[in-house]
BAFI-997977 format. One record per atom (N, C-alpha, C): residue in three letters; x negated, y, z negated. Coordinates in steps of 0.02 Angstrom, whole numbers, padded with zeros to 5 digits, always signed. Layout:
# BAFI-997977
AlaXYZ
...
END
This chain:
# BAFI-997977
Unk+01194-00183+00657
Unk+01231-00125+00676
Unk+01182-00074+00705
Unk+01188-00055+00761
Unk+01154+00010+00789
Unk+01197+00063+00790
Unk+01190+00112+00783
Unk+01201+00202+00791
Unk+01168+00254+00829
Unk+01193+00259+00847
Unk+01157+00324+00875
Unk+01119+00399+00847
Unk+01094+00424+00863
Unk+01053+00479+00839
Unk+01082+00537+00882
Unk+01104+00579+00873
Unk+01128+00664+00923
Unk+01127+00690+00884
Unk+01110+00746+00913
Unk+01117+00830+00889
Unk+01201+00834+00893
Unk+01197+00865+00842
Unk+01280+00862+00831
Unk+01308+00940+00870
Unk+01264+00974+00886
Unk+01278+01038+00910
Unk+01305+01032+00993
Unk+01268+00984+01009
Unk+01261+00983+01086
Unk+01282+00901+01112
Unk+01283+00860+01037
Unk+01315+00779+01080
Unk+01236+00764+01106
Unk+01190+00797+01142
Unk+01117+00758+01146
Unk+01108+00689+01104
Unk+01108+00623+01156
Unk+01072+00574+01109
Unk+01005+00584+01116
Unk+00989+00581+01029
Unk+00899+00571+01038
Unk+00863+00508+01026
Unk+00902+00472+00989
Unk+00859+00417+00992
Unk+00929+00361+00968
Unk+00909+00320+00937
Unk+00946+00248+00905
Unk+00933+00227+00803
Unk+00973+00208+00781
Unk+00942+00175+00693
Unk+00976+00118+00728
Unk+00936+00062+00701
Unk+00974+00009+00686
Unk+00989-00034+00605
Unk+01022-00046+00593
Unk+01030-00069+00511
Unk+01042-00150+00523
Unk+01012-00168+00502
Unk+01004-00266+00506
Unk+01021-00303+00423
Unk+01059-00319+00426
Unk+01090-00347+00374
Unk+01072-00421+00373
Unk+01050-00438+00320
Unk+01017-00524+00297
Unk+01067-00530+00245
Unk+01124-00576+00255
Unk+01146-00588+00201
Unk+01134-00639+00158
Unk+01110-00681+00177
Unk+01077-00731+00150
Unk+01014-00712+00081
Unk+00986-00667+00111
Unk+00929-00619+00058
Unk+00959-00570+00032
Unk+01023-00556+00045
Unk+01046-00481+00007
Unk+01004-00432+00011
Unk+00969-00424+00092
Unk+00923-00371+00114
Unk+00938-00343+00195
Unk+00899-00282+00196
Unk+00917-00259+00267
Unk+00853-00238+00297
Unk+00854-00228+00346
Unk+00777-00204+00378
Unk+00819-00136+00430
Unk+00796-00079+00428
Unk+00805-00031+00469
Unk+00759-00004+00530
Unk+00790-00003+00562
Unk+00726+00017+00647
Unk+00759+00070+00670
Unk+00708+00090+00709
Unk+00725+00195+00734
Unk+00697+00211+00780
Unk+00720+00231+00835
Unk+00680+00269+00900
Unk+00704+00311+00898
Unk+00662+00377+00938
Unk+00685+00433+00942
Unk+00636+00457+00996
Unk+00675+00508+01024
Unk+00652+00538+01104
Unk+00584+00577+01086
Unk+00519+00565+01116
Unk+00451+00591+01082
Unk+00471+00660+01064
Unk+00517+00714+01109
Unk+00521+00768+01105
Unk+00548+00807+01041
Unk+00605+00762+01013
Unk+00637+00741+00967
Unk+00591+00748+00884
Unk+00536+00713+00915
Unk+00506+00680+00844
Unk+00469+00728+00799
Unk+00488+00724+00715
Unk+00450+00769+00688
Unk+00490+00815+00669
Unk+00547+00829+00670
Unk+00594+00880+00661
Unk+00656+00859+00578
Unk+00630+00792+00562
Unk+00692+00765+00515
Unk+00732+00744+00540
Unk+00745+00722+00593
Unk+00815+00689+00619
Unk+00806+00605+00597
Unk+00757+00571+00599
Unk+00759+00515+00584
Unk+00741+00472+00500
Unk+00737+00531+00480
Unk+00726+00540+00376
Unk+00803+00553+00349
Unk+00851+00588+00413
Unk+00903+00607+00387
Unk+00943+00543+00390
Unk+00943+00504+00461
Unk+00980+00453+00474
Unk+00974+00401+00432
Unk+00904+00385+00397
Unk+00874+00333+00357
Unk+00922+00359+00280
Unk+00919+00412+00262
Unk+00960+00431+00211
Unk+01050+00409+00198
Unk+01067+00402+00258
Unk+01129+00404+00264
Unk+01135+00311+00263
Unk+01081+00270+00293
Unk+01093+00202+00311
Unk+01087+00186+00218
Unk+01040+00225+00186
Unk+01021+00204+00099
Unk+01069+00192+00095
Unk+01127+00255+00071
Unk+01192+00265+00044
Unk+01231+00211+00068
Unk+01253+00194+00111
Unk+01278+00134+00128
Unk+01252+00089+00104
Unk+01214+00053+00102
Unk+01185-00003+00090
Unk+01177-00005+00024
Unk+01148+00045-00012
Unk+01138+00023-00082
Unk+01181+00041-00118
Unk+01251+00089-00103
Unk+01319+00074-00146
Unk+01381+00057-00120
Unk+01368+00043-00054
Unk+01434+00021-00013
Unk+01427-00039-00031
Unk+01357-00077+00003
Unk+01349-00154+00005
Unk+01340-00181-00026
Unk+01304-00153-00086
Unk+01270-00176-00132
Unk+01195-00215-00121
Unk+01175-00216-00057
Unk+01119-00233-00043
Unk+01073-00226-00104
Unk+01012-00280-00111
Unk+00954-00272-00169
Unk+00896-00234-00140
Unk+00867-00240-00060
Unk+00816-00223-00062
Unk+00835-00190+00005
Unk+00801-00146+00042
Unk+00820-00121+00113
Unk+00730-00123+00134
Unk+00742-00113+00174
Unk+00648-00114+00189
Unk+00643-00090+00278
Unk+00591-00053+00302
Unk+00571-00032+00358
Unk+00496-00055+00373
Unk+00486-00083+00447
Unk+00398-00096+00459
Unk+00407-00073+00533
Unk+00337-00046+00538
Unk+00312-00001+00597
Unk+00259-00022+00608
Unk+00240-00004+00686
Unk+00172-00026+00699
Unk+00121+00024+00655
Unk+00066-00007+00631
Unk+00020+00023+00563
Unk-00005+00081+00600
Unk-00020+00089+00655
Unk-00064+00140+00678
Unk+00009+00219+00703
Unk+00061+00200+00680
Unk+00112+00248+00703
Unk+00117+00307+00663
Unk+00106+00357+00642
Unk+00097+00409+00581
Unk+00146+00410+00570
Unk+00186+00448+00621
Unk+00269+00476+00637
Unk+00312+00432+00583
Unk+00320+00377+00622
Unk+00351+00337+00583
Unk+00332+00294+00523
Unk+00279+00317+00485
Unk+00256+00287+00411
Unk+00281+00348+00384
Unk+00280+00428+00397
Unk+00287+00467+00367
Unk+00360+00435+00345
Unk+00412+00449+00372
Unk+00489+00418+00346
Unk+00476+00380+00298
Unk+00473+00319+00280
Unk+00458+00288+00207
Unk+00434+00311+00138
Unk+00377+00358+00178
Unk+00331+00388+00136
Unk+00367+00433+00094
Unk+00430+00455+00128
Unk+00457+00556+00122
Unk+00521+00524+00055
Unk+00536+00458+00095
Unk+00613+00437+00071
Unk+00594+00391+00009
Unk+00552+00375-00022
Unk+00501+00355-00081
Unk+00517+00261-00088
Unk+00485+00246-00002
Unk+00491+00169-00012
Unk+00410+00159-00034
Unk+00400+00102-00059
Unk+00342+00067-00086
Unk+00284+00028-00022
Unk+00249+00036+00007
Unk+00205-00008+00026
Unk+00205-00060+00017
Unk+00195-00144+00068
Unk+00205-00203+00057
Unk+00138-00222+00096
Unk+00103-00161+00113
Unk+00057-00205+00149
Unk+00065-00221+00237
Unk+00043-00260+00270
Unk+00036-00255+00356
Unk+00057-00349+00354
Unk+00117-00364+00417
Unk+00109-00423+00418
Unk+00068-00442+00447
Unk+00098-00497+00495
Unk+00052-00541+00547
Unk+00030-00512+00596
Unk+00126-00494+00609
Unk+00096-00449+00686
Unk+00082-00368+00687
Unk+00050-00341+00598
Unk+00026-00286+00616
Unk+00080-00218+00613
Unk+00139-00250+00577
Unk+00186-00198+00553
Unk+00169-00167+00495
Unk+00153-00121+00462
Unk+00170-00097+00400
Unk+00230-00112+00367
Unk+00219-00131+00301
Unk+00299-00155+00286
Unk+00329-00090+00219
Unk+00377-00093+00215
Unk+00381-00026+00153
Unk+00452-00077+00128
Unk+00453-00050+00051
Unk+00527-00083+00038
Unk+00541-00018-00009
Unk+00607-00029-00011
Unk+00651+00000-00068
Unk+00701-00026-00088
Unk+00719-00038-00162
Unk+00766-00094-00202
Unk+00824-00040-00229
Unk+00883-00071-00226
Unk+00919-00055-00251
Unk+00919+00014-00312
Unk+00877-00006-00375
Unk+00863+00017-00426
Unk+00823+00068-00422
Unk+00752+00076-00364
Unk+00729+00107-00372
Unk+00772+00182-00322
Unk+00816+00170-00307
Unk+00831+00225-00237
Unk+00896+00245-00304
Unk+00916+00197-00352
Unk+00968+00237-00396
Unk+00935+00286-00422
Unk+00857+00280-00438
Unk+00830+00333-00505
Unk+00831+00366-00475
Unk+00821+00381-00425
Unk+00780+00440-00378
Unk+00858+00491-00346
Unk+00919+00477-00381
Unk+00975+00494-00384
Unk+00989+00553-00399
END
């Protein structure tokens, strides 16, 4: 599922979320662009908030997880803010972050 990102004041799209659903793993992976001008303001911490709520009491999803290229600040900060866990860098050099079900309930 992709969505869009706008300023709700003005309809401006700024960027894209996408929410990727594995059902097979009872997991999702989330991805995010946003217009450079855009970036840094909370618009894409807010959208990541809203994909949680869905996923971890709509869907019941177990784990949701986000990876970025390692050298991206911008976008490690988001994980960092929204209290996913570090997994480490894959193959190709993503940062990986997860957050489980359980831990995004405490933090309720």
């Amino acid at each position: 599922m992709k969505y869009a990102i706008a300023d709700l004041k003005t309809d401006e799209l700024m960027g894209t979320i996408d929410f990727r659903y594995h059902s097979d793993q009872n997991d999702a992976e989330i991805g995010y662009v946003l217009a450079p001008q855009q970036r840094g303001d909370g618009y894409v911490s807010e959208a990541v908030k809203v994909l949680l709520h869905i996923g971890f009491t709509e869907l019941a999803i177990n784990v949701i997880w986000i990876g970025h290229d390692q050298d991206n600040v911008r976008s490690r900060r988001v994980p960092q803010r929204l209290g996913f866990h570090s997994e480490g860098v894959d193959s190709q050099g993503h940062q990986i972050w997860t957050l489980t079900k359980n831990q995004y309930l405490a933090m309720q």
